[in-house]
N, C-alpha and C positions, 0 to 999 in steps of 0.2 A: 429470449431465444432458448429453446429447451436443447438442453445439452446431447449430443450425440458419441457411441463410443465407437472407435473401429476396433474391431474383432481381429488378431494378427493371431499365428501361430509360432511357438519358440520350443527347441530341442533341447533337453535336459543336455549340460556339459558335464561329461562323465564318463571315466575312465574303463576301458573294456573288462576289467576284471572286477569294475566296482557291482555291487548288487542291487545297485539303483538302476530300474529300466529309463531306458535312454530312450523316450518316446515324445511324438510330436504332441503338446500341449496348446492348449489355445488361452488365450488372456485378451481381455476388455482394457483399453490404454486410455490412458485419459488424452482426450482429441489437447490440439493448438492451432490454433490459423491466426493468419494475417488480420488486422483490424487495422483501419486508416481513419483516419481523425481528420475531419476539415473542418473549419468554421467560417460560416459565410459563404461556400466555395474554394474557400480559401485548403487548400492541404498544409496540414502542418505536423502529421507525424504517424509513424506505423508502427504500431505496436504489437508482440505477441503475443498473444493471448487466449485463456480457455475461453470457448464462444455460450458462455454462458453470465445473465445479471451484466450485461453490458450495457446497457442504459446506466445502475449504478456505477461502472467505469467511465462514461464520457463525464458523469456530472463530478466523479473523484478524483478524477486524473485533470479536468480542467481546473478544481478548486484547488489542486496539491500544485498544480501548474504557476500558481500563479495568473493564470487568466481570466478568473474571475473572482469576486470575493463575496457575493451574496448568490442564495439558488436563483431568485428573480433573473439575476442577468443572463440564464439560458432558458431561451423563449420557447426551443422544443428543438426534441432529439428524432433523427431518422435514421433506420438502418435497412442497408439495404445488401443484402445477399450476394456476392460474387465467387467464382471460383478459388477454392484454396482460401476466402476470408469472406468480411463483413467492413463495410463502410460504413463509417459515423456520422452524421451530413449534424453539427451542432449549429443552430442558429443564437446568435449571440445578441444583445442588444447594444445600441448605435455606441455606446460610452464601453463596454467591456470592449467590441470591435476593434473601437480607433485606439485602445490602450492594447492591445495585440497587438494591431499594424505597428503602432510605435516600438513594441518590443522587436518584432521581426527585423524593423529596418536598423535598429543599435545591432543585432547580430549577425546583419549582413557584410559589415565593417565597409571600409570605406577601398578596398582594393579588389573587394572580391573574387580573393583567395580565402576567405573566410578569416576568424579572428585569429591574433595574436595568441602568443602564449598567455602573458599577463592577461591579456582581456575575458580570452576562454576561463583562466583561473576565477578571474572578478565574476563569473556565470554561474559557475560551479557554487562556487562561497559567499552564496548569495542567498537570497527568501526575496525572490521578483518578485513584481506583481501585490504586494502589500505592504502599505505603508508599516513604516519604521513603528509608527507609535500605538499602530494595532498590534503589531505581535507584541511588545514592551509588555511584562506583567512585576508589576511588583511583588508578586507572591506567587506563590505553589498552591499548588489545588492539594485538598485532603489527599494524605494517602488513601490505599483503599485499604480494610481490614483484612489481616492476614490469614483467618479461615477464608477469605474470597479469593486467597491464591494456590493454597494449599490443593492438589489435585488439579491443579490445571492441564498439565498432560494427559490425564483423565478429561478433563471439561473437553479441550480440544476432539479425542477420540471420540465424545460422546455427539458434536458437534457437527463434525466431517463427513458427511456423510458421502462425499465423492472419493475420498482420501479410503474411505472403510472397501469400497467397493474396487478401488482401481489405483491405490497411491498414487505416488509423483505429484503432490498437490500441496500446495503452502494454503496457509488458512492466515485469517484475521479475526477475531470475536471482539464486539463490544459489549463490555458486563458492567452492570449499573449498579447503585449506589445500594440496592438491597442484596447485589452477588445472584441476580440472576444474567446468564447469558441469555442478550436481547437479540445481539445480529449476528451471525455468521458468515462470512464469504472467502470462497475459494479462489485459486487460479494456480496453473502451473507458472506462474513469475509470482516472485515475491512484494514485488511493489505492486502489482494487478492488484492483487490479493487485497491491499490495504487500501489501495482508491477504491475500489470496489466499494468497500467497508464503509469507509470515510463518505463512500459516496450515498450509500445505502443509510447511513445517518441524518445525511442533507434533507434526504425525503421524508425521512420518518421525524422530524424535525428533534432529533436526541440534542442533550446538553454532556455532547462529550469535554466538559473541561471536569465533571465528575464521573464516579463510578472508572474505568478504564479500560485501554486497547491492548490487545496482546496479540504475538505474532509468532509464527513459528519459527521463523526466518533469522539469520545474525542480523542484527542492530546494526545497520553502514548511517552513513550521514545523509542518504539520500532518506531515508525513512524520519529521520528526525525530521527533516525540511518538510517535509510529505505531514509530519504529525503538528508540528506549530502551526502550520498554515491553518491548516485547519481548527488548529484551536484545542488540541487534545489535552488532556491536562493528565494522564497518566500513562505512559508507553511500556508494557511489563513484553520481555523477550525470553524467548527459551535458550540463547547463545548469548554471548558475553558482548558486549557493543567494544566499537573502537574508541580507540583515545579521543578522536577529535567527534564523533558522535557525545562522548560524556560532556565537552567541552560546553560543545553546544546547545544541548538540554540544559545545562547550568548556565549559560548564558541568556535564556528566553523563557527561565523556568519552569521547565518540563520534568515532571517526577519522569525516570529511568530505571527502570528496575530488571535485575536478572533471576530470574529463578532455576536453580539448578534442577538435576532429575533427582536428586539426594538429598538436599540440603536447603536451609534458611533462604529466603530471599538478598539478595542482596539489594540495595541502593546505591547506585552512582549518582544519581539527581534528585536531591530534595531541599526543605528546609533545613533538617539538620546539618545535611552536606554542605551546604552552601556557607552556613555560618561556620565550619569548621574550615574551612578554606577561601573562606574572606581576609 
């Protein structure tokens, strides 16, 4: 779906004695709508999102989901245009299906008031939808070479090309093992932006456990979940990740890395790290 802008108009704020004219200006915004996600029929979730590489979102957002764990088990994707949004219609295959239904019905608890507190937690701090001993890695993936991080703020700008025209836009890049940027993808949400990504990988069949993803976004713990699932093996951020994000890259051995606007890289999650805090 090719991206559309709306055209608004905004009044310089400015004080009558200043000697900047205070005139009506017009600006291109970056669009958002509604996107509803069903599989099967089934509705399962609405998300907001730029209406743009939304096919790479249903196949990134169901694989970061947990609902499926090979591209095989989505059979094909339909969208279909509605006021204020877009509909997802994902057809899922018979085994990915019935392990959705089953999720569905563990979350609908048994009083239908919805979950408990404990239970809501056990959801949250959790990697659904894949077995324990798929995520399990006994090692870390190569770092990546540190001319390949160097100007990243630069790679992003060079990258963004929605972001250059109309900010308000988080990005995702995947840069591979020779430090070229292969995939770029947008969205005004920051986890769009990385199913997106992630999803735009699944097609192109990349081996993101090499080479690495990077985001423009702070590091929460839902992006870590988002990046194991999928199998990333290097996650570099332009903001400093949370405690329990570092936790959890070092628990499922996921390189973490901070890159300031100034300075060296940092490492929260690697081999060194790890052996240093075993």
């Amino acid at each position: 779906m090719a991206m559309r802008y709306s055209e608004l108009k905004f009044q310089r704020y400015c004080l009558a004695s200043d000697d900047t004219e205070c005139t009506e200006v017009s600006q291109l915004l970056a669009p958002e709508i509604a996107v509803g996600i069903s599989y099967n029929g089934l509705n399962h979730a609405v998300m907001m999102a730029t209406p743009e590489d939304l096919e790479d979102f249903a196949l990134g957002f169901s694989f970061t989901s947990g609902i499926v764990d090979q591209r095989e088990q989505i059979l094909d994707v339909e969208m279909a245009s509605v006021e204020e949004g877009v509909l997802l219609e994902i057809t899922l295959s018979q085994r990915a299906l019935s392990r959705l239904k089953q999720q569905r019905r563990n979350l609908a608890g048994s009083s239908g008031c919805g979950l408990c507190g404990v239970e809501a937690l056990s959801q949250v701090l959790s990697i659904d939808g894949v077995a324990e001993e798929k995520l399990s890695c006994d090692f870390f993936s190569p770092l990546p070479p540190i001319p390949h991080l160097s100007e990243l703020r630069g790679r992003f700008l060079a990258a963004q090309k929605n972001r250059q025209l109309r900010g308000a836009m988080h990005c995702a890049l995947y840069v591979d093992q020779s430090g070229e940027t292969v995939l770029c993808r947008e969205d005004i949400g920051r986890h769009n932006a990385l199913d997106k990504l992630l999803g735009a990988c699944l097609v192109e069949g990349v081996d993101i456990r090499r080479g690495f993803v990077a985001i423009t976004s702070r590091c929460s713990l839902e992006l870590i979940q988002k990046s194991v699932r999928a199998g990333v093996g290097t996650l570099v951020s332009l903001s400093s990740p949370s405690d329990i994000s570092v936790r959890w890259a070092r628990r499922y051995r996921l390189n973490l890395l901070h890159q300031p606007a100034s300075d060296a890289p940092r490492i929260y999650s690697g081999s060194d790290i790890q052996e240093k805090n075993l």
